[in-house]
N, C-alpha and C positions, 0 to 999 in steps of 0.2 A: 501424910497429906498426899494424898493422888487420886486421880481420875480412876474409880473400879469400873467402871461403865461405861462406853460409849454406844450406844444404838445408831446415832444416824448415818454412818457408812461414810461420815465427812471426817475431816481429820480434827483434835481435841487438843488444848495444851493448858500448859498449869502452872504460874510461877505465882513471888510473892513481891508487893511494890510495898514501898512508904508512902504514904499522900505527904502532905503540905503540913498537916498535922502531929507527924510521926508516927500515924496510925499504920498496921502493918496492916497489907490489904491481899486478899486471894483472889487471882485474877484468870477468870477461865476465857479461852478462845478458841471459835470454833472455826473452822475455814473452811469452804466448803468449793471444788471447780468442777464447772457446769459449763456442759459443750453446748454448742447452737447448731442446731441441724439447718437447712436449706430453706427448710420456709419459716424459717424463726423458732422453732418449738425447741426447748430447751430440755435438757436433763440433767442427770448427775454426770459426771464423768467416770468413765471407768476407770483413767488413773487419776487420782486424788495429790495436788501440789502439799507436800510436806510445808510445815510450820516454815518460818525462817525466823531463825535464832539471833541474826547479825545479820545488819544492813549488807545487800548484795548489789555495788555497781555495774555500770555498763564496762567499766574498765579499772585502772586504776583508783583509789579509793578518793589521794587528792587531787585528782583532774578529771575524773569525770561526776555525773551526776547516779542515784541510786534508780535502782531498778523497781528493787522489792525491798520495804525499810523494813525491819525488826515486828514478826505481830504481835509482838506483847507489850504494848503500851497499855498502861493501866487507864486510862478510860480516856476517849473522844465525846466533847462537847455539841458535836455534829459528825455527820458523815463526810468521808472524802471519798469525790469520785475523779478514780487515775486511767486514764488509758497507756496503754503499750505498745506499739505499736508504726505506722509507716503511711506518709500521703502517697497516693495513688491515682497517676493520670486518670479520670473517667474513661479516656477513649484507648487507652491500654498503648496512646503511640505518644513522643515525648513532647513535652508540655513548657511553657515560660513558667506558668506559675497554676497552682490550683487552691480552691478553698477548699479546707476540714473544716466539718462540723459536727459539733460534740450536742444532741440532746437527750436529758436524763427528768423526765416531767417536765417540770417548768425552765430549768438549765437550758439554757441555748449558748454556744460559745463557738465564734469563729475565729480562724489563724488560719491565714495566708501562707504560702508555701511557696517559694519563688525560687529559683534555680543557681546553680553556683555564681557568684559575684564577687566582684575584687574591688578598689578604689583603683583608678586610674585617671591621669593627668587631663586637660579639660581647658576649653578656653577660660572659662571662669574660675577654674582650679580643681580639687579633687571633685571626681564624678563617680557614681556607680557604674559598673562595666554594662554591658548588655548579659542577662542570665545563661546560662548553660541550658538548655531542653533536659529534663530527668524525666521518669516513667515513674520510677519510686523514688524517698526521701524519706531516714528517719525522722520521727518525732519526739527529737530529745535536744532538751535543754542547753548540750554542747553547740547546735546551730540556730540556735537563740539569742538574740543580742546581751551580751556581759563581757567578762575573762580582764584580763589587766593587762596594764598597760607601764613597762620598766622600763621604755625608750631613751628615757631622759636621765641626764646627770641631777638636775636638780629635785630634791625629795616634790617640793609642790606638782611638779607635770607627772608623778607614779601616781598609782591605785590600782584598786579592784575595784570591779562593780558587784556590789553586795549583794543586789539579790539576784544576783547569778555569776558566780566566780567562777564558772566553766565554760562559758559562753565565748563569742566572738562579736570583734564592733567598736569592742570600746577602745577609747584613745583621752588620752590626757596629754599628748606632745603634740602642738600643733607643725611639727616639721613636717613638709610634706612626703619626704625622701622617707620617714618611718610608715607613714600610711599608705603610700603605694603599694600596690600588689595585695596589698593586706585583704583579709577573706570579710564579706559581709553576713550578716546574718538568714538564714533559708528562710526560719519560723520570723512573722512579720504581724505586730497587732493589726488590724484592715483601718483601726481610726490613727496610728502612729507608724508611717511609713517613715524611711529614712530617709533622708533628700542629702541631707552634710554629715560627714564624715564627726562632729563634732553633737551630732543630736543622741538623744540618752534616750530612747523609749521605753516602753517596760518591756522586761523581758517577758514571752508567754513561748505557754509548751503546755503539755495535756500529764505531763508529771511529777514525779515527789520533789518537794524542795529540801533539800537541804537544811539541817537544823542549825547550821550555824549563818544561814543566809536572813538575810531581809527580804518579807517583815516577820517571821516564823521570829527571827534568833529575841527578837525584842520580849513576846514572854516566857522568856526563859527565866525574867526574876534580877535581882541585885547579888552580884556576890562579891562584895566589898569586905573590911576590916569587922564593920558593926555583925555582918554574916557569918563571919570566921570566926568570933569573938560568943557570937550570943543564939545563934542559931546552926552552926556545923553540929551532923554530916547531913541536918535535917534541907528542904526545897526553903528560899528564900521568903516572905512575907511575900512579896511580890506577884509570885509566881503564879502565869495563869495555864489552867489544864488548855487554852489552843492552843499551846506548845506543840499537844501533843498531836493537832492538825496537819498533816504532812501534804495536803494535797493545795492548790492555787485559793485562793479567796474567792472566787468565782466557782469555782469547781466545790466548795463545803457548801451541804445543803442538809434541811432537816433528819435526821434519820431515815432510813428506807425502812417500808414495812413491806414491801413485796408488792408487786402490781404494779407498779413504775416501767413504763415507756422505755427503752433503750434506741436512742439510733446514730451510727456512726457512717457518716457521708465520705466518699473520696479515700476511704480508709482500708475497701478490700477490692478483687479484680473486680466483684460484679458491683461497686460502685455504692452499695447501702447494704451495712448489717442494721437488720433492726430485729428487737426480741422486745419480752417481757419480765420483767423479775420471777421468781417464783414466789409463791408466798409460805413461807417455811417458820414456821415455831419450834420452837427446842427450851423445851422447861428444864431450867438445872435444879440438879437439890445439894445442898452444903448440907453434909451428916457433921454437926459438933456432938460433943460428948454426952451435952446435955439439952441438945435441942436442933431442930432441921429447920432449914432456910430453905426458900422454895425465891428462885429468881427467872424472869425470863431476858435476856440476854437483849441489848439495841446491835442492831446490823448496822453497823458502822463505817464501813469500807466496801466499795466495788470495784475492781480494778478489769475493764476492760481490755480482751487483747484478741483483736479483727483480726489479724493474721491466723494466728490459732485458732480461730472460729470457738472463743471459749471466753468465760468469765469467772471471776473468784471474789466470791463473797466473805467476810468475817464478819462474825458477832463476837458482842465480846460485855464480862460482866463482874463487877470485883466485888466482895463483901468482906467488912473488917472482920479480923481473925481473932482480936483482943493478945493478953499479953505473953500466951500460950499456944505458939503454930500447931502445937501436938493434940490440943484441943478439938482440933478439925478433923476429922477418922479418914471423910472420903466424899468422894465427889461424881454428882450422878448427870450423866449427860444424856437427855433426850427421852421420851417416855415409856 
């Protein structure tokens, strides 16, 4: 079982999944990175970003957030769209705060960007500092309100905030002497500002969450005694394919077919990348031994990144293989 073919100059990959059923499934993915020149027109890129096999973080695996998650999820229910990326004074001199904004068609999403802040002492009690001026500010999940909180002796005043255990903000000890100084969050919902040191808003960032965060980790399914017992090594009764959603709930949108609007505000020096998808078809063919599967692939992922002046798209496409992998000869990518 392998890719004999590849035609489209994008890169190709091949492994094998189980679904929910036990059924063993052939999973082709294409990836494809396209630069954006100056007036929007986009191309292929002359170098082409390699697969990624294993999740690749910003740092550390258990403290920071992922960069680039694994492309070979056996199939997306929708699209995710991720940026990568850095907010950016408009006026290129340093700023208290600026908006990013993220639109992809109909997608519109704003996140505030406000400049370093601390809790400090206050006549009514802890206050936010006055911000720091920045020019730039990454856009990651680490300066986003979450991370935990082990201040206290007693187990009730600990936690994490789940859906973002990298983050900065949270507190569970209302001592004041543990919250001082303490860092506030950069990235800022514009309807969920933080006023008290004790406010929980959602965390927001422009990417991947975490599969073991909230709300991703929820369908991930049951794996209990009855699962160990009546369903191992098979995926839980439960279990739903958004699992395999990596990108915000705001940010998954129908499939992209090509021709989709791109534009990203406050995100590079001259202030707006905007482009167009391209509109790209790639017909697979599954050779079995005794018959050929002709599949066209859903574009399931865009992963913009304004810095780079570049974008990376994946299709991706699985068909069952039955009880015989050997069955499959080969696998034809592109026309």
């Amino acid at each position: 079982m392998q890719i004999s073919k590849n035609t489209t100059s994008m890169e190709a990959g091949i492994s094998v999944a189980v679904d929910k059923k036990g059924r063993d499934l052939c999973v082709v993915v294409i990836k494809g990175t396209f630069a954006i020149g100056n007036n929007g027109k986009t191309s292929l890129a002359e170098k082409q970003e390699p697969m990624v096999y294993a999740d690749v973080h910003y740092g550390e695996p258990d403290k920071t957030s992922i960069k680039y998650e694994c492309d070979f999820a056996p199939f997306k229910p929708r699209a995710d769209i991720i940026v990568n990326g850095q907010a950016v004074s408009p006026t290129g001199k340093p700023v208290d705060k600026v908006t990013v904004v993220l639109e992809v068609g109909s997608l519109r999403k704003h996140i505030n960007i406000i400049g370093d802040r601390h809790w400090e002492r206050g006549i009514l009690g802890m206050r936010p500092s006055a911000p720091t001026p920045f020019v730039k500010m990454p856009l990651v999940f680490e300066r986003a309100f979450g991370g935990s909180d082990h201040s206290h002796p007693k187990q009730k005043h600990q936690g994490t905030e789940l859906r973002n255990p990298v983050g900065v903000g949270f507190h569970k000890n209302s001592n004041s002497g543990t919250i001082k100084n303490t860092r506030l969050p950069n990235l800022e919902h514009p309807r969920h500002p933080i006023r008290k040191w004790s406010n929980t808003p959602p965390p927001v960032g422009f990417g991947i969450l975490g599969r073991n965060w909230h709300p991703r980790i929820k369908f991930a399914g049951t794996y209990n005694e009855e699962w160990l017992n009546n369903r191992f090594p098979f995926l839980p009764e439960d279990f739903d394919e958004q699992y395999f959603l990596s990108a915000s709930v705001d940010q998954q949108i129908p499939y992209l077919r090509g021709g989709e609007f791109i534009r990203c505000t406050n995100m590079t020096d001259d202030r707006t990348l905007a482009f167009t998808l391209p509109e790209v078809r790639i017909p697979i063919v599954y050779r079995f031994r005794d018959r050929q599967v002709n599949e066209q692939p859903n574009l399931d992922t865009l992963i913009v990144e304004p810095d780079e002046r570049r974008f990376l798209l994946v299709w991706r496409v699985n068909v069952p293989v039955g009880r015989k992998l050997a069955a499959l000869r080969e696998v034809l990518v592109g026309s």
